[in-house]
C-alpha positions in Angstrom: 60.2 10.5 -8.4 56.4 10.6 -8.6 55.4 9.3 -12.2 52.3 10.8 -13.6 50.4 9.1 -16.2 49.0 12.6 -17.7 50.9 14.4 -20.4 53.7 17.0 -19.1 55.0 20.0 -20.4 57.6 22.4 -19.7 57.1 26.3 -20.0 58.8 29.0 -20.4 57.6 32.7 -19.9 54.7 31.1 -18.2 54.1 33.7 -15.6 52.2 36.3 -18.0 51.1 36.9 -21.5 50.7 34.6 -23.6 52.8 32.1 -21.4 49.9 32.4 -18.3 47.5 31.4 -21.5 48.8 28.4 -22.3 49.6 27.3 -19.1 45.9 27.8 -18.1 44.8 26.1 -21.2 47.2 23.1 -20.3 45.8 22.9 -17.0 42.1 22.6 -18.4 43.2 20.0 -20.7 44.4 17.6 -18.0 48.3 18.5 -18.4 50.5 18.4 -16.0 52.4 22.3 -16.3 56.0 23.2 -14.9 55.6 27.0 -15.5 59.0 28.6 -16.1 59.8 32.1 -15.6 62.2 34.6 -13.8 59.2 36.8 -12.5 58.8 34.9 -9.1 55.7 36.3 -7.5 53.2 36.5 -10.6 54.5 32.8 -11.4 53.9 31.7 -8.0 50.3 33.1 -8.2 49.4 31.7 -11.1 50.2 28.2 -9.6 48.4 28.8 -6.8 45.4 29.6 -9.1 45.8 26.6 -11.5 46.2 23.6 -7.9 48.1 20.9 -8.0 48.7 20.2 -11.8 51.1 23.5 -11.7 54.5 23.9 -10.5 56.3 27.0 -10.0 60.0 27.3 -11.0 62.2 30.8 -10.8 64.5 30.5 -14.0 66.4 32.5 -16.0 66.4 30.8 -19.2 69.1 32.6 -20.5 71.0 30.8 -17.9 71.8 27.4 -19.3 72.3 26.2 -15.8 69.4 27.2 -14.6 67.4 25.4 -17.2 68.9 22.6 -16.6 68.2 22.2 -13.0 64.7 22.9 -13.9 64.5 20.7 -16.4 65.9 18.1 -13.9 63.4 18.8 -11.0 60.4 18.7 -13.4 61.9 14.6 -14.6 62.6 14.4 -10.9 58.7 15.4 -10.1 56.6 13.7 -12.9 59.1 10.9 -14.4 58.3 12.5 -18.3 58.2 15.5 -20.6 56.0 15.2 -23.3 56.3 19.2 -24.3 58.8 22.0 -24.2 57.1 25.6 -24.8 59.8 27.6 -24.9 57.6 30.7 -25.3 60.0 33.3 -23.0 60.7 36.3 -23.9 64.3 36.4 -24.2 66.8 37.9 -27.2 70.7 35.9 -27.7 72.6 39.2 -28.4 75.4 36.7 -29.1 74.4 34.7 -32.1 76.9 33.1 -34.3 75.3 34.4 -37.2 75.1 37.9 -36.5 79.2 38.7 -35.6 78.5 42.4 -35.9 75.8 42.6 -33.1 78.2 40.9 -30.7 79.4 42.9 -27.8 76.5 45.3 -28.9 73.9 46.6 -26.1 71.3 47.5 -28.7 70.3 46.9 -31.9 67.4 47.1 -34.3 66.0 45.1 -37.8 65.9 46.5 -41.0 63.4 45.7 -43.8 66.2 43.3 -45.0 67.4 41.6 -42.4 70.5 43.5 -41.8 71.9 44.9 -38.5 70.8 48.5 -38.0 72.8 50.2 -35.5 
């Protein structure tokens, strides 16, 4: 484990829109970024652009796994987290709260919050 003494964050989505913003702003502001995404080549670009205080990890976030190999191998790398951006993309189809979207493939909001399918 290489400890860094500049603040680290974690995140997700990173590899474009508003994700390859803050990662870049992150970057400029002396952070150390673990950039999170599933899309591999535009997150492995952007690393490449941003040097040596970027890293590069393929996840799928919906994966809980996945995450938390990540999350391991950025500790492993910096010895700290200081910030999680969980800015991906990504909608849980199976929420507790919503028992009638469960199983479903699509769905859609209505004014008032209810289930519109």
């Amino acid at each position: 484990m290489s400890k860094t003494s500049a603040e680290v964050a974690i995140l997700t989505g990173a590899a474009s829109g508003m994700g390859e913003v803050l990662a870049r702003d992150l970057v400029n502001k002396g952070w150390h970024v673990a950039c999170l995404d599933i899309q591999k080549e535009a997150g492995e670009a952007l690393v490449a652009e941003l040097g040596d205080k970027a890293i590069f990890i393929q996840c799928d976030i919906a994966d809980y796994d996945q995450q938390a190999k990540a999350y391991t191998q950025v500790w492993n790398k910096f010895g700290r987290l200081d910030a999680l951006l969980a800015n991906a993309g990504i909608v849980d189809k199976s929420s507790i709260y919503i028992l009638d979207w469960r199983g479903k493939d699509e769905y859609a909001w209505s004014r008032n919050h209810e289930p519109a399918l």
